[in-house]
Each structure stands twice: as structure tokens, then as C-alpha cells.
Residue, then its C-alpha position, 0 to 999 in steps of 0.5 A: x486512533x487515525x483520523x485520516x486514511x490514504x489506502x481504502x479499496x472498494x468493489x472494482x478490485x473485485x477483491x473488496x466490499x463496499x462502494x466509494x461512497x460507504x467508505x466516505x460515510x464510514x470516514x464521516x462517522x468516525x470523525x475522519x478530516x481525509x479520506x484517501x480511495x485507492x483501489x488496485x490499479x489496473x494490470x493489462x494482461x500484456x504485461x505478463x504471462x497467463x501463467x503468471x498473471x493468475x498466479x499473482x493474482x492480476x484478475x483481482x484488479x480493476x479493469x482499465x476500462x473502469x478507470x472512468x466510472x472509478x474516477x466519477x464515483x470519487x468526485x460525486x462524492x467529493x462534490x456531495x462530501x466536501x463540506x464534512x471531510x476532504x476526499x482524494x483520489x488515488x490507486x494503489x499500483x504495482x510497478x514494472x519498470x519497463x511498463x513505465x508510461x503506463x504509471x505515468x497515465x495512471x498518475x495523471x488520472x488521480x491525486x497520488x498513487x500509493x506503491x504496493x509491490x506485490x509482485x516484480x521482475x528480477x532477472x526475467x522472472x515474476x515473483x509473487x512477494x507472498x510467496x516467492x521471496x527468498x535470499x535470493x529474490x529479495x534483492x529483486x523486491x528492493x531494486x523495485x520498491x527503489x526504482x518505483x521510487x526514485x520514478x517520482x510518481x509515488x507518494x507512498x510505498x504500502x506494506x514496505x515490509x511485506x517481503x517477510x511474509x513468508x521469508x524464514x527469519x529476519x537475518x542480515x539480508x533482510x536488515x540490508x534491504x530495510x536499510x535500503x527500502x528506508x534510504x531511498x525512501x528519505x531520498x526521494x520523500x516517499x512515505x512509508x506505510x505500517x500497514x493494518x491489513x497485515x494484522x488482518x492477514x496474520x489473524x486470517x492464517x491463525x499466525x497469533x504470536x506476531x504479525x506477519x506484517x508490519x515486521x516488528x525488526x522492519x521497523x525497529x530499524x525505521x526508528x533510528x531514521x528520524x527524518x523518515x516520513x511514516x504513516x499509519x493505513x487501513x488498507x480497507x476492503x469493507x467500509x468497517x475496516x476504517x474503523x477495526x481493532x487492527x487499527x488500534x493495534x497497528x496505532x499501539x505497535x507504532x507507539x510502543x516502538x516509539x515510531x515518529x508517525x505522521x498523522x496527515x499526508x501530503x501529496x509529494x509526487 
């Protein structure tokens, strides 16, 4: 079981239950030493189309003009907390790359961001990581976990392996973009992430003879990398996620793979 947790949503993503301080209670009760509250990053609507706005789902965000209230909520708590657990600050972002002083505020704002590629451009064209990621598109969902990455804003890349939740197999494609996710992921000391959320998402879509994420061949990949830095998150959308079954199972999926995993993180970027 983890005892610390870098990736935790509350109410404002509008998409969570559960305000800053039911998790930091929660994380008390369960013995936690850190607790990481990373909500969705804001999504101006400049950045895209109406159409592909709503169809990525950039409503379920926070909106820019909560950062404040968000940010306050968190040091209230660090300030009535500090004596039981260490509480950080953080957002979990997307990444356009020509939106890029937009992250960089983002970050000035918090102690570390927390990568999730739900969506990206390649080629003049958004597509939604759920849905739209094929043998073609695939190489557009590396080049923007990389170039997040070697933006040195990020501390860790979420749900690396989320690109197969709806690619048909895991074929060499597939084993060249994991190689290259994890390379530039040693390179520019970026963690990676198994993510228990997507336990949660197989069991919601009644997918019950694997996960949907975290991909088994994804990470069986990862093992012969020894100096990548893995972590295990919650992903948290209600305080009791913290503490859920997926954990458990996400925490023996890492140890029956024999994945080196990091119990605590520290703040690289």
C-alpha cells in the first residue's frame, strides 16, 4: 500500500467529488507522509475549436479564474495540516506546445505539475488520446509526452501508457513508442506514473481480463530500464480513492512485474 500520493483531483475539474481538505483528512487517516492536490489545469478555450474543445472534454477543467481560490484552499490546509502530513501543491496539465508560456505561469503557481496527455496536436489536428490513437496518430502522442518533457516543467508524466486505450494491439508501433516515452523520460528525469485510475476505467467499461491501463507490455518494457524513476498514483476523484482496491491491485501489478517503484517523490522541475 502507498503511503504518499502526487496525483489527487478535487471538486473544481467539475469532474471530482470532494474538496482539498476531505483528501488531506483521508491521507491523514490512512497513515499518508505526503499528499500531492493536482487538479486539471486550466484549458482557455483560445486554445482550440468549439468542436474540439467539447470533444476533449476541456469544460471538465478548472477554470482560470479559480486558480486563486484552488491555490488558497491548498495552503489553508497546509497551514492547519503541516504537523501530521506534508501537503503539495500541483496541477495536472495538458501540453500544446505553442501555448507554452501558458505552462510556464501554470508552474510558477504551484510546486510541480504532473503531465497528462489526454489530448495533442499532430499535423494541425487535435486528437483525443481515448479515442483517436492510431498507427498513424501515435507518433503525435509521443512527440507531445517528449516535447512536454524536455520543456523541464514536469515532474512526472501520468498514465504514460494511456495511448493504448483503445489501440487494437500492442504491436511494434507500439514497442517503439514506450521505448521512446521512457528514453526521454531518463533523459529529462521525469517520473513515470502506473496509474490506478485505470483500473477504475477498465472495471467502469466492464473490460475484466486485463486493464485498460496501466498496459502490462508497456511496463514490461519499463523493467529493463533500471534507472527509470516509477511511481505509483491514485489518480483520486473522491477522498476514498486514496485508499481503494485499485491501489492495491495497481501496487501488486508493479510487484509481480518486478518494477523498481519509488515510494516518494521529489520535486525535479
Amino acid at each position: 500500500m502507498i503511503k504518499n500520493n502526487y496525483h489527487t483531483h478535487v471538486s473544481y475539474c467539475n469532474h471530482a467529488i470532494g474538496e482539498v481538505e476531505d483528501y488531506v483528512k483521508m491521507a491523514i487517516s490512512l497513515g499518508f507522509d505526503e499528499i500531492g492536490i493536482t487538479d486539471h489545469a486550466p484549458i482557455p478555450e483560445i486554445f482550440m475549436n468549439k468542436t474540439d474543445y467539447e470533444h476533449n472534454w476541456c469544460s471538465e477543467n478548472m477554470k482560470v479564474e479559480t486558480i486563486d481560490k484552488y491555490l488558497n484552499d491548498i495552503k489553508e490546509c497546509q497551514n492547519k495540516y503541516s504537523d501530521k502530513i506534508k501537503i503539495l501543491s500541483g496541477f495536472e496539465s495538458e501540453f500544446l506546445p505553442k501555448e507554452l508560456e501558458f505552462y510556464k505561469f501554470l508552474r510558477s503557481k504551484v510546486d510541480y505539475l504532473n503531465l497528462g496527455i489526454h489530448y495533442f496536436e499532430y499535423n494541425n489536428k487535435i486528437y483525443n488520446t481515448y479515442s483517436d490513437v492510431d498507427e498513424y496518430s501515435l507518433d503525435g502522442y509521443v512527440k507531445a509526452c517528449i516535447l512536454a518533457m524536455e520543456s523541464g516543467l514536469f515532474n512526472t508524466l501520468v498514465h504514460p501508457d494511456l495511448f493504448m486505450y483503445n489501440y487494437p494491439k500492442f504491436d511494434d508501433k507500439c514497442i517503439l513508442a514506450t521505448k521512446a516515452i521512457i528514453t526521454s523520460a531518463i533523459k529529462n528525469n521525469v517520473y513515470l506514473e502506473i496509474n490506478a485510475g485505470g483500473v477504475r476505467h477498465s472495471r467502469k467499461n466492464k473490460v475484466f481480463d486485463r486493464f485498460l491501463y496501466p498496459n502490462i507490455d508497456f511496463w514490461k518494457i519499463c523493467k529493463n530500464y533500471p534507472e527509470l524513476k516509477i511511481i505509483i498514483g491514485a489518480d483520486s476523484h473522491k477522498p476514498s480513492e486514496l485508499g481503494s482496491d485499485e491501489i492495491q491491485e495497481v501496487c501488486q501489478f508493479a510487484e509481480e512485474l518486478g518494477l523498481n517503484v519509488l515510494q516518494r517523490m521529489e520535486i525535479l522541475h
